[in-house]
DOGUNU-928382 format. One record per residue: residue in three letters; residue number from 1; x, y, z of N, C-alpha, C in turn. Coordinates in nm, 3 decimals, always signed. Layout:
tivo  torro  n_east  n_north  n_up  ca_east  ca_north  ca_up  c_east  c_north  c_up
ALA  NUM  X  Y  Z  X  Y  Z  X  Y  Z
...
end
This chain:
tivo  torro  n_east  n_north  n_up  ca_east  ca_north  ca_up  c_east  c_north  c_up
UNK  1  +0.085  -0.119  +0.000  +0.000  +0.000  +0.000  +0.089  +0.124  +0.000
UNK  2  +0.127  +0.186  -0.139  +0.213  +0.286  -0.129  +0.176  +0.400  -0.116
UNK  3  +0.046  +0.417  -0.130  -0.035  +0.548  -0.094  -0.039  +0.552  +0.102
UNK  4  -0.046  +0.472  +0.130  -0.063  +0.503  +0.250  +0.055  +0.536  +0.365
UNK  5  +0.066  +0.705  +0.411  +0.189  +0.733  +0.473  +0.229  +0.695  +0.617
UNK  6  +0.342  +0.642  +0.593  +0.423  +0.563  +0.749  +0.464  +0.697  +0.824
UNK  7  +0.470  +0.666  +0.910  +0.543  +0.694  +1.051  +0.650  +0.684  +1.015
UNK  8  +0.795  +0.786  +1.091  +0.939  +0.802  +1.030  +0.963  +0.686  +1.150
UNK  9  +0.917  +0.606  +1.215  +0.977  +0.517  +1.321  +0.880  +0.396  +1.303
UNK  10  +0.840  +0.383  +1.165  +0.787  +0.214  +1.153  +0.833  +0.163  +1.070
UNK  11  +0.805  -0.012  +1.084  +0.894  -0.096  +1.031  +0.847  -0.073  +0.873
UNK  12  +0.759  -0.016  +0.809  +0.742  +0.016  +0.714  +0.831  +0.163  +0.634
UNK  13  +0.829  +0.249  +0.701  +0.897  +0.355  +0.698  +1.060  +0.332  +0.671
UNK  14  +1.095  +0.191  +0.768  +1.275  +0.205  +0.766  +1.255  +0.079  +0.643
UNK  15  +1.195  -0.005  +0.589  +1.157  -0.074  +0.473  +1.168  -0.012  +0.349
UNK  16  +1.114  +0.087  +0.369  +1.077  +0.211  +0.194  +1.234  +0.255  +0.223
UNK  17  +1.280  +0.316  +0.333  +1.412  +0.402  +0.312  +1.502  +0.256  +0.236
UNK  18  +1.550  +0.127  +0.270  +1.642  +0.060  +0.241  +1.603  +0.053  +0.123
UNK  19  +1.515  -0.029  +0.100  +1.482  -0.067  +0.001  +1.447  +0.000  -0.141
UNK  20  +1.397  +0.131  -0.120  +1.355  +0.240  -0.218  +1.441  +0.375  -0.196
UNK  21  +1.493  +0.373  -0.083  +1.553  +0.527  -0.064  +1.463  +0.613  -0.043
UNK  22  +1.318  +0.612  -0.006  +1.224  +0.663  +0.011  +1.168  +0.687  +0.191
UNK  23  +1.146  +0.801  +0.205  +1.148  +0.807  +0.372  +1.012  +0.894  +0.397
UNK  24  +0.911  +0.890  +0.469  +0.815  +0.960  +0.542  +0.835  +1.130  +0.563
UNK  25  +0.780  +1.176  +0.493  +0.764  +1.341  +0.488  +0.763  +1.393  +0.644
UNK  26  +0.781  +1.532  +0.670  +0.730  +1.565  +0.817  +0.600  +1.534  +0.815
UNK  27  +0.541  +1.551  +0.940  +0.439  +1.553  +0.994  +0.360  +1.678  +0.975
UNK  28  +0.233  +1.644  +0.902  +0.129  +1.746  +0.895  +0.125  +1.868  +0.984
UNK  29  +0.087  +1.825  +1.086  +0.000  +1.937  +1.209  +0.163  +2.030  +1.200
UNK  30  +0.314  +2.022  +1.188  +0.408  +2.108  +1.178  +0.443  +2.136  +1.059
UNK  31  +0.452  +2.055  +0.958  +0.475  +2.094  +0.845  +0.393  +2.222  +0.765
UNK  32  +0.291  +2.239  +0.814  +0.231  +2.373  +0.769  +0.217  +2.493  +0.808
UNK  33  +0.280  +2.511  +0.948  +0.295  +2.593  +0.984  +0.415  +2.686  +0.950
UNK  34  +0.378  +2.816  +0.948  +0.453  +2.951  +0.862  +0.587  +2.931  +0.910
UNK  35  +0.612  +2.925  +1.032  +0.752  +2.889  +1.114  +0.827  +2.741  +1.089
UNK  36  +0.802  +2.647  +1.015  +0.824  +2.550  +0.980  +0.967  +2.544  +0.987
UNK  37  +1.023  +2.581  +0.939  +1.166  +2.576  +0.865  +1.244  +2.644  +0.974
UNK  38  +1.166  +2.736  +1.060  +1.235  +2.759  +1.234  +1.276  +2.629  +1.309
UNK  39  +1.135  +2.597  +1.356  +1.128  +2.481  +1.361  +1.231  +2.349  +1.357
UNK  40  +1.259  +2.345  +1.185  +1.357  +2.256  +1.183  +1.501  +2.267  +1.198
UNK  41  +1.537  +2.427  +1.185  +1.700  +2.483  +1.202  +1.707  +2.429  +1.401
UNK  42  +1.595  +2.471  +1.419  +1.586  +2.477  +1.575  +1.650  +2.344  +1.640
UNK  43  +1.595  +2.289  +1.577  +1.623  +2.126  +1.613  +1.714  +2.059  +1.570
UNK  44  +1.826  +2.065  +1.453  +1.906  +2.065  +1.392  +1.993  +2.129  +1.461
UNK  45  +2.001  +2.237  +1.555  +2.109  +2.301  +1.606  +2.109  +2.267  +1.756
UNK  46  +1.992  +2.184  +1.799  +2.034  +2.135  +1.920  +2.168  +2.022  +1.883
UNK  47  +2.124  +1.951  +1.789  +2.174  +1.845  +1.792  +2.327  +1.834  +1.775
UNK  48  +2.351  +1.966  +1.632  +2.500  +2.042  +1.632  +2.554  +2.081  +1.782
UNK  49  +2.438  +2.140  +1.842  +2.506  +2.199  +1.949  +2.562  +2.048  +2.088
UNK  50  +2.481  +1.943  +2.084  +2.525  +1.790  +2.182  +2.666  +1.760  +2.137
UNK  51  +2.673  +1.820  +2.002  +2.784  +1.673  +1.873  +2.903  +1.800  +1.960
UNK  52  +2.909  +1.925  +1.930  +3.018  +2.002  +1.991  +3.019  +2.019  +2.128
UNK  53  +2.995  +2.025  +2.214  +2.959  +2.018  +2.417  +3.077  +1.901  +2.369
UNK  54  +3.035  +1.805  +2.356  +3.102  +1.615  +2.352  +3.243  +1.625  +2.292
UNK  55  +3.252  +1.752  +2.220  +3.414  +1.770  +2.135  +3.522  +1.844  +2.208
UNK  56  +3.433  +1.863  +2.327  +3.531  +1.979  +2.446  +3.554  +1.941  +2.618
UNK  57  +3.405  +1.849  +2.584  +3.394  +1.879  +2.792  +3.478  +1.770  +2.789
UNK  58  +3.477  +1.661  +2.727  +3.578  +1.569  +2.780  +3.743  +1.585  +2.838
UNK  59  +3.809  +1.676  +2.802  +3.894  +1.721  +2.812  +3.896  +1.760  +2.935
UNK  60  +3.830  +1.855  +3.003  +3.824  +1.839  +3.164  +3.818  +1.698  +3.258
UNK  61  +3.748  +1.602  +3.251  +3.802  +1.517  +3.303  +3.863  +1.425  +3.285
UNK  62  +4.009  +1.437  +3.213  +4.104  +1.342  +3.195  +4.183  +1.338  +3.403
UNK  63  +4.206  +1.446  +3.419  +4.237  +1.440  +3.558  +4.189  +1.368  +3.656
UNK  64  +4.062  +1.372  +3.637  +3.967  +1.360  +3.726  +3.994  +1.137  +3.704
UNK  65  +3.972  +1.116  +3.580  +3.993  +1.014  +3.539  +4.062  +0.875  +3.573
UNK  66  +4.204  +0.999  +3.587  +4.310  +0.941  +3.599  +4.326  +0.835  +3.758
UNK  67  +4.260  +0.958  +3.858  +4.258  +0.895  +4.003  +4.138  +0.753  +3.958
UNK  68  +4.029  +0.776  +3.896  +3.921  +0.703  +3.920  +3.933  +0.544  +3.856
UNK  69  +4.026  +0.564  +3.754  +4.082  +0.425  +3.696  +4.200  +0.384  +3.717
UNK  70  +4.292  +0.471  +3.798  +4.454  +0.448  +3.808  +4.473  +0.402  +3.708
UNK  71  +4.530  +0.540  +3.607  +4.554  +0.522  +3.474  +4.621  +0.622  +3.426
UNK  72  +4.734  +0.611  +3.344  +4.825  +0.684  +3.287  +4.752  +0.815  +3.199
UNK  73  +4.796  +0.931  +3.191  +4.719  +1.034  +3.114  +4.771  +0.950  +2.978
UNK  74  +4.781  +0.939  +2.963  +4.819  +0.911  +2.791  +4.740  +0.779  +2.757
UNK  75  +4.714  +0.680  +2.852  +4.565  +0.631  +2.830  +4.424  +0.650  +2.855
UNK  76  +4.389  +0.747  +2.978  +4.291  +0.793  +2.992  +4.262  +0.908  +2.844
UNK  77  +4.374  +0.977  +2.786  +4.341  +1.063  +2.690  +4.251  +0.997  +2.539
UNK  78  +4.211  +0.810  +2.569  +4.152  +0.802  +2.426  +3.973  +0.828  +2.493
UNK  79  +3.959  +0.902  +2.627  +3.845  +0.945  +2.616  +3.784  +1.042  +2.534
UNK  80  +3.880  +1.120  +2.515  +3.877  +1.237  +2.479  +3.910  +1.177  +2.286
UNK  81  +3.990  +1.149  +2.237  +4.066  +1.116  +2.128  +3.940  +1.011  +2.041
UNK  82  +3.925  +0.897  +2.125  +3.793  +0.822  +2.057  +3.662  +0.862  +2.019
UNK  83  +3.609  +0.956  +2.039  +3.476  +1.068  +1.979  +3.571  +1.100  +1.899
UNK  84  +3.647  +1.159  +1.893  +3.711  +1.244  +1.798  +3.730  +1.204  +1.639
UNK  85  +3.795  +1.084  +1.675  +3.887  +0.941  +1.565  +3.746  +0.902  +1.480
UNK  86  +3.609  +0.855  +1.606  +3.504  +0.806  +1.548  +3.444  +0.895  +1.442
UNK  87  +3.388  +1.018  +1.480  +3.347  +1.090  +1.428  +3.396  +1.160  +1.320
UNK  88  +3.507  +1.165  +1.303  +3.581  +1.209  +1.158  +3.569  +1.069  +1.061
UNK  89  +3.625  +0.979  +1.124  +3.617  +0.851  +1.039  +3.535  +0.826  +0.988
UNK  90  +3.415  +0.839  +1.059  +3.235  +0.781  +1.038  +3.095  +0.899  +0.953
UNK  91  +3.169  +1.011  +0.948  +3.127  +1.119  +0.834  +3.126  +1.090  +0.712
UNK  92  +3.220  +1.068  +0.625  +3.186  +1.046  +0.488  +3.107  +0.921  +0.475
UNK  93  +3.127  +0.811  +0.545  +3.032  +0.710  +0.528  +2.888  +0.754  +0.557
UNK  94  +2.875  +0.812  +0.671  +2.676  +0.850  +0.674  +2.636  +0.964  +0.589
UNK  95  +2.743  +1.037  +0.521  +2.708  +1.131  +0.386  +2.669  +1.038  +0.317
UNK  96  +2.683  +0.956  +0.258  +2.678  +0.868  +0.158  +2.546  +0.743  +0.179
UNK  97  +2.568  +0.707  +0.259  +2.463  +0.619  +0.299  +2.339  +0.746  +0.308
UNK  98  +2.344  +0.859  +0.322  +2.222  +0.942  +0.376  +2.184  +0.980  +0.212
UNK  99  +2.267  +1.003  +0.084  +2.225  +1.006  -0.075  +2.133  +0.889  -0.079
UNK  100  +2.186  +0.783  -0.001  +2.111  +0.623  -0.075  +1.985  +0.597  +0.000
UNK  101  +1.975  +0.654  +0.147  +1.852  +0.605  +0.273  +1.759  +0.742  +0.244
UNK  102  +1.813  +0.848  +0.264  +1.732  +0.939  +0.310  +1.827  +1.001  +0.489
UNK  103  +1.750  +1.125  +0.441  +1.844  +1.173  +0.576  +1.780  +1.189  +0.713
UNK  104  +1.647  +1.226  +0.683  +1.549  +1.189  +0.819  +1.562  +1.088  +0.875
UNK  105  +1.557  +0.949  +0.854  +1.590  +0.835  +0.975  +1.738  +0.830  +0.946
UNK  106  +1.807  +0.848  +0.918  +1.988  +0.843  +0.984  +1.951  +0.910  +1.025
UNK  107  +1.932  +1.050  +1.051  +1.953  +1.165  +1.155  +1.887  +1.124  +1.310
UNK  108  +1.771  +1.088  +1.297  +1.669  +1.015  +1.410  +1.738  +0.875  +1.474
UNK  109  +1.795  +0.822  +1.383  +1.914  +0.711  +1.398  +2.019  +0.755  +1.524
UNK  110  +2.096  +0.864  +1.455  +2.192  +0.909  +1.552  +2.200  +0.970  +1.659
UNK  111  +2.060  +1.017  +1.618  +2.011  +1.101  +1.769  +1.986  +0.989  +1.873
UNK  112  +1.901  +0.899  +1.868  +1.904  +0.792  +1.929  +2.035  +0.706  +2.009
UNK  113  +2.081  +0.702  +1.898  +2.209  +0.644  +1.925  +2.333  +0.735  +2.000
UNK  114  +2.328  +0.861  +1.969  +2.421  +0.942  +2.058  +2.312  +0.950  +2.247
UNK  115  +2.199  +0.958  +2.212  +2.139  +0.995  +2.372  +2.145  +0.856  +2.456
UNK  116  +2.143  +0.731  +2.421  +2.144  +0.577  +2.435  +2.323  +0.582  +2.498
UNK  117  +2.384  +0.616  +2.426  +2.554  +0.615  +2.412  +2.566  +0.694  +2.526
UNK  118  +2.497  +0.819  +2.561  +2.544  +0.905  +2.656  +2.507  +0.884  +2.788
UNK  119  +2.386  +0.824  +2.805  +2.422  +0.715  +2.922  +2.435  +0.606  +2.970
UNK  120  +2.482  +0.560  +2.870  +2.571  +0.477  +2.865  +2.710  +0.467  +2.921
UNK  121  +2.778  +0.623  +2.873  +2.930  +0.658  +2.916  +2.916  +0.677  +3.093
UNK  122  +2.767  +0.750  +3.089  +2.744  +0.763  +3.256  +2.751  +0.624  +3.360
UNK  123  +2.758  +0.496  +3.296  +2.717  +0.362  +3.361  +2.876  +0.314  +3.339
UNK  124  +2.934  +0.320  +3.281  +3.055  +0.277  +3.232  +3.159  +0.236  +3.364
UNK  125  +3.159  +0.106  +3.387  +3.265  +0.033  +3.506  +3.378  +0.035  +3.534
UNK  126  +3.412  +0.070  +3.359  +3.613  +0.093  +3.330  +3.647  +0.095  +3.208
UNK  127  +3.736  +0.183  +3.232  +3.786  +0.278  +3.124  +3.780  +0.214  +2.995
UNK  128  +3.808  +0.102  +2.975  +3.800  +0.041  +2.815  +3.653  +0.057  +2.808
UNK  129  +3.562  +0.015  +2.843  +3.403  +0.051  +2.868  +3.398  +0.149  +2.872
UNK  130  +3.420  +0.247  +2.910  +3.379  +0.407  +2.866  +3.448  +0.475  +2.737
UNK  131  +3.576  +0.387  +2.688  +3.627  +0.373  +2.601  +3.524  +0.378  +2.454
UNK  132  +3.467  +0.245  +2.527  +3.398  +0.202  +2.403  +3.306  +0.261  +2.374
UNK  133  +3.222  +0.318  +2.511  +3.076  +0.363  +2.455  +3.134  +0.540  +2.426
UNK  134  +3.199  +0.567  +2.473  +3.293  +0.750  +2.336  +3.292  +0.694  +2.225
UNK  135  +3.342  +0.612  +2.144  +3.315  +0.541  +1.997  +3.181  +0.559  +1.960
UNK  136  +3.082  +0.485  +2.026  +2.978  +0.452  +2.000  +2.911  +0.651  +1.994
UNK  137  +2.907  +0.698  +2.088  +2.888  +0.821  +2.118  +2.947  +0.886  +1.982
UNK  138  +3.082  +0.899  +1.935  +3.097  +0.980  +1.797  +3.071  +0.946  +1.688
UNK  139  +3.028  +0.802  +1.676  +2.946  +0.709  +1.600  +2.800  +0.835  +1.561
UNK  140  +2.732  +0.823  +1.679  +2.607  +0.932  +1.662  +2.624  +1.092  +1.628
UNK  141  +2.739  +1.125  +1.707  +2.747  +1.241  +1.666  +2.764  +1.258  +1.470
UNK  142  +2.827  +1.192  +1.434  +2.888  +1.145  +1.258  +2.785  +1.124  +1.196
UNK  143  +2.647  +1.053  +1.276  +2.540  +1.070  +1.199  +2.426  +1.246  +1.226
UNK  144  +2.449  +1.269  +1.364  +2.405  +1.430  +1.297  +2.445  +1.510  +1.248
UNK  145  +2.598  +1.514  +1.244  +2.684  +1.621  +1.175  +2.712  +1.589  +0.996
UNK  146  +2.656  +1.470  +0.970  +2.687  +1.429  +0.844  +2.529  +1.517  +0.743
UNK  147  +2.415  +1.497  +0.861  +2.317  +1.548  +0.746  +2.266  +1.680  +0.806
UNK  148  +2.313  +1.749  +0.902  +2.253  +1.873  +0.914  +2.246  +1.971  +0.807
UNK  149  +2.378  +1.967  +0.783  +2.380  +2.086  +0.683  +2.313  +2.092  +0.546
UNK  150  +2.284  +1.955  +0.487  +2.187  +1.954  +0.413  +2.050  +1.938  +0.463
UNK  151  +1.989  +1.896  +0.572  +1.854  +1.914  +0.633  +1.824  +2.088  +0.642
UNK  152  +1.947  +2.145  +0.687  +1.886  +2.309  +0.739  +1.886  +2.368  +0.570
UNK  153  +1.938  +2.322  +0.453  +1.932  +2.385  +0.378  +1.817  +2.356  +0.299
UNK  154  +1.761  +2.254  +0.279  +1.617  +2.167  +0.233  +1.548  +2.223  +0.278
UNK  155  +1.546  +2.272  +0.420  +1.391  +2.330  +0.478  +1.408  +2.439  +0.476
UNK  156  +1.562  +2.504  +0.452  +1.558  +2.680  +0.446  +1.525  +2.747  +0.344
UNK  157  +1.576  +2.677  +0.217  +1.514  +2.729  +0.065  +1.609  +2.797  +0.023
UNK  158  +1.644  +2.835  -0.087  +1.756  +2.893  -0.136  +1.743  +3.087  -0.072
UNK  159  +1.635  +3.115  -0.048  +1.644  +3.244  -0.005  +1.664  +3.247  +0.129
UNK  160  +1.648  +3.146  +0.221  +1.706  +3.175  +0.357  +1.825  +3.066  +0.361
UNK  161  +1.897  +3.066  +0.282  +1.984  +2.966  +0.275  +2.087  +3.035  +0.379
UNK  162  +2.154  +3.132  +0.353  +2.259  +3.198  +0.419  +2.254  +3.216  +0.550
UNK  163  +2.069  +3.256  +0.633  +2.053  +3.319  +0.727  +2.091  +3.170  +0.819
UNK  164  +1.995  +3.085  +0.738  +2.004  +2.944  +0.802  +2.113  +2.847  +0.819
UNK  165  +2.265  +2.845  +0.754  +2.357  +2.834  +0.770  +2.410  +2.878  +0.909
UNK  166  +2.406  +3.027  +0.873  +2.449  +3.152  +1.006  +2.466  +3.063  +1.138
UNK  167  +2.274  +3.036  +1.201  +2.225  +2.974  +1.268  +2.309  +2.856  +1.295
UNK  168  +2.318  +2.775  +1.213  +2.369  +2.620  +1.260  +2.508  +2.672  +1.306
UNK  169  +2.593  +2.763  +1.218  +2.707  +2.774  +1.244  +2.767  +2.792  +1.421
UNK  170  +2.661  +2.929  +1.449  +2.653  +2.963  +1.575  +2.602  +2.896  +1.646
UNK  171  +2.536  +2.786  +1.629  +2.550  +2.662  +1.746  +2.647  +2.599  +1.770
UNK  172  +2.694  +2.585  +1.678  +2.834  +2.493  +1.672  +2.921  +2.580  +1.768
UNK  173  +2.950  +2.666  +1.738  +3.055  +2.762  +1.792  +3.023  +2.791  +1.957
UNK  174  +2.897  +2.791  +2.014  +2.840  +2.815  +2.134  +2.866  +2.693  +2.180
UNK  175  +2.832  +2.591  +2.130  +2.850  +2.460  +2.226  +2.967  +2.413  +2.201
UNK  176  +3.110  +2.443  +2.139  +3.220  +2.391  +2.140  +3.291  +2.509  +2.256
UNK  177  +3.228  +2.596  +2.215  +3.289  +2.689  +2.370  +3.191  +2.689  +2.482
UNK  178  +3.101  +2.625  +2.505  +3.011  +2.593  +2.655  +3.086  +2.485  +2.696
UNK  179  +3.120  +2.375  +2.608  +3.146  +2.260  +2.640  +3.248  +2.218  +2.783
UNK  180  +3.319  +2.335  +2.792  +3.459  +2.317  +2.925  +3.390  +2.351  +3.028
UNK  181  +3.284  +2.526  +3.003  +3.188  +2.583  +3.128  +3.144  +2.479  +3.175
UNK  182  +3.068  +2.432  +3.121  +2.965  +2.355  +3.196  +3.030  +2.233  +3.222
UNK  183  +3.102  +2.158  +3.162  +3.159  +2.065  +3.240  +3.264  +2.094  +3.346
UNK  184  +3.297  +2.180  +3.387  +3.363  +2.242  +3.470  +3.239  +2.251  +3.629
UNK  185  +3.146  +2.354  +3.555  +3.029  +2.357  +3.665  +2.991  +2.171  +3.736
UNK  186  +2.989  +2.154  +3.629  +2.906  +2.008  +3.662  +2.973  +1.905  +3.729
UNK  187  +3.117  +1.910  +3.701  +3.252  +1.822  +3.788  +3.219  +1.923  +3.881
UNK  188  +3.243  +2.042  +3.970  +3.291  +2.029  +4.068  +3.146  +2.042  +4.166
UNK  189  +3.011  +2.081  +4.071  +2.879  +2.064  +4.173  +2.834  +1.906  +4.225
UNK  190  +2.913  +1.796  +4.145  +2.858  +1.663  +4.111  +2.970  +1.538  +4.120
UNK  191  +2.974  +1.489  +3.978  +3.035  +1.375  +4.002  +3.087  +1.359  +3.883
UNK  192  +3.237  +1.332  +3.786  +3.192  +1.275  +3.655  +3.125  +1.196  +3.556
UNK  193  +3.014  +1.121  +3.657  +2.908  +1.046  +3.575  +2.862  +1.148  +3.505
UNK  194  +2.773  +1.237  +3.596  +2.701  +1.351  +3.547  +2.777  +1.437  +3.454
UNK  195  +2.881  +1.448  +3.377  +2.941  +1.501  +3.296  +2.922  +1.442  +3.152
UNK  196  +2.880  +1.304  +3.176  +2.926  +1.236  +3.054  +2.765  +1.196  +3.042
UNK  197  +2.685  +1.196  +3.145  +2.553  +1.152  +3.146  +2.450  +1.239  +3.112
UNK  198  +2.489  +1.364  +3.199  +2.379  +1.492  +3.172  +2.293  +1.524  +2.996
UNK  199  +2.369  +1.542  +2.899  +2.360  +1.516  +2.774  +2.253  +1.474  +2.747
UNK  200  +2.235  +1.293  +2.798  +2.110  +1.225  +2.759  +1.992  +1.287  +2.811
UNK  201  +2.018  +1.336  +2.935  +1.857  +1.412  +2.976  +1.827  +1.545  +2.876
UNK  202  +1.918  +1.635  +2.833  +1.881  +1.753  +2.786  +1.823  +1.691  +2.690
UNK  203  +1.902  +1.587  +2.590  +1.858  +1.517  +2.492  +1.717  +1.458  +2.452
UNK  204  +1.664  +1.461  +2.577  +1.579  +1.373  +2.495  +1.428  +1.477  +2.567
UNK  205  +1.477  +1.599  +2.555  +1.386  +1.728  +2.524  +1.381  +1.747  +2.353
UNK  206  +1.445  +1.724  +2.309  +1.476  +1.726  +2.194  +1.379  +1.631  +2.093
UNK  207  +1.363  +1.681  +1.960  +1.250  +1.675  +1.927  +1.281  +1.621  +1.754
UNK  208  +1.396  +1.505  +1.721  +1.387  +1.486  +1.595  +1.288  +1.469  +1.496
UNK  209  +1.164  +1.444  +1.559  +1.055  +1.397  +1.435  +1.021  +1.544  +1.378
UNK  210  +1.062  +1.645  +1.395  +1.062  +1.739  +1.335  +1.111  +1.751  +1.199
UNK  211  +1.207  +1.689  +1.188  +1.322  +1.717  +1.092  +1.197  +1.659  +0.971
UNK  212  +1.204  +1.712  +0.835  +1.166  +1.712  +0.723  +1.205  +1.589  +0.637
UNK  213  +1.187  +1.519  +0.540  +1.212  +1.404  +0.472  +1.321  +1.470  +0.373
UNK  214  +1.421  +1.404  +0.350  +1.502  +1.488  +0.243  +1.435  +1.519  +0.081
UNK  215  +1.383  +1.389  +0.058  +1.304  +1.411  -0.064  +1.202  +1.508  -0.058
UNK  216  +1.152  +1.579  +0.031  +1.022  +1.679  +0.028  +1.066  +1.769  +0.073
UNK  217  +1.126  +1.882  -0.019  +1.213  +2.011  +0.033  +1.081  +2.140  +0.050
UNK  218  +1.081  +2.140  +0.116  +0.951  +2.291  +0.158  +1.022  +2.390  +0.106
UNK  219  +0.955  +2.492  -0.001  +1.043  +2.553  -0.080  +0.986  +2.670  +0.027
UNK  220  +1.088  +2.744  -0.010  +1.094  +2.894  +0.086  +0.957  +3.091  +0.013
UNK  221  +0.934  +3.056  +0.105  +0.827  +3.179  +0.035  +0.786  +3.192  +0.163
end
């Protein structure tokens, strides 16, 4: 039944993307509204803004680390180094896979998968385990940073193309420089769970089913 439209989170929906490259439009009741394309920069720049916080705060607690695993700085440093490694590595692949799927469920994908990952790092027993789930963590980040910039430009339209760039840019830039503040605040009000954990709660205020289908670009007027 190809007339009839899926849900961006049913087994029909992730079926059409593999199989057809075809993915579930936004959702009505937002998609028509005048602010639409707010809307979706809005949400798109939270997510820029999780992927950069995660590219900085780690770096504050390598110290902290070091006592908690009795561990050499130069191995506690692949906390910091493994988001890093993942996420550069794992970009051109979800560019590419996002031409062939569609970019709405990778993006919903990674969001998932980075807020899942982030507390995850908060549960983490020892260091190769927190090791692993930072991988997993820049794993997600690689899938929102791979399709934002074409999501904010699909829903911005070639006439707010520039303004809407602007926007994403200056998230990026705010949360790669919040990223030490607040993990700074948060180590010395707390604990380093809560450094590596906090993330998933803001996260999942956050609101991917917003994001637009790549194939259905809302033209700008």
């Amino acid at each position: 039944m190809d007339g009839v439209a899926h849900g961006p989170a049913s087994i029909a929906a992730l079926r059409d993307a593999v199989q057809k490259g075809r993915e579930p439009p936004a959702a009505d009741s937002v998609a028509r509204l005048p602010s639409y394309w707010l809307f979706v920069i809005g949400t798109v720049c939270i997510g820029a803004f999780m992927g950069q916080v995660d590219s900085s705060i780690a770096q504050l607690l390598l110290p902290k680390l070091e006592l908690e695993f009795n561990a050499r700085l130069s191995t506690v440093s692949w906390v910091a180094v493994s988001y890093l490694l993942a996420m550069a590595a794992f970009l051109p692949i979800f560019g590419r896979l996002a031409d062939m799927m569609g970019r709405k469920l990778l993006y919903t994908g990674g969001f998932l998968l980075f807020v899942l990952s982030s507390g995850l790092c908060g549960l983490a027993p020892s260091l190769p385990v927190l090791i692993a789930f930072r991988v997993l963590q820049g794993i997600g980040a690689a899938l929102l940073s791979s399709n934002s910039v074409a999501i904010v430009v699909a829903a911005a339209g070639p006439a707010r193309r520039g303004r809407a760039l602007g926007i994403l840019s200056a998230a990026q830039a705010v949360g790669l420089s919040t990223g030490p503040a607040l993990g700074g605040l948060v180590l010395d009000l707390l604990d380093w769970r809560w450094v590596l954990d906090q993330r998933a709660g803001r996260a999942r205020r956050h609101r991917p089913g917003m994001v637009p289908a790549s194939a259905h670009q809302r033209p700008a007027g």
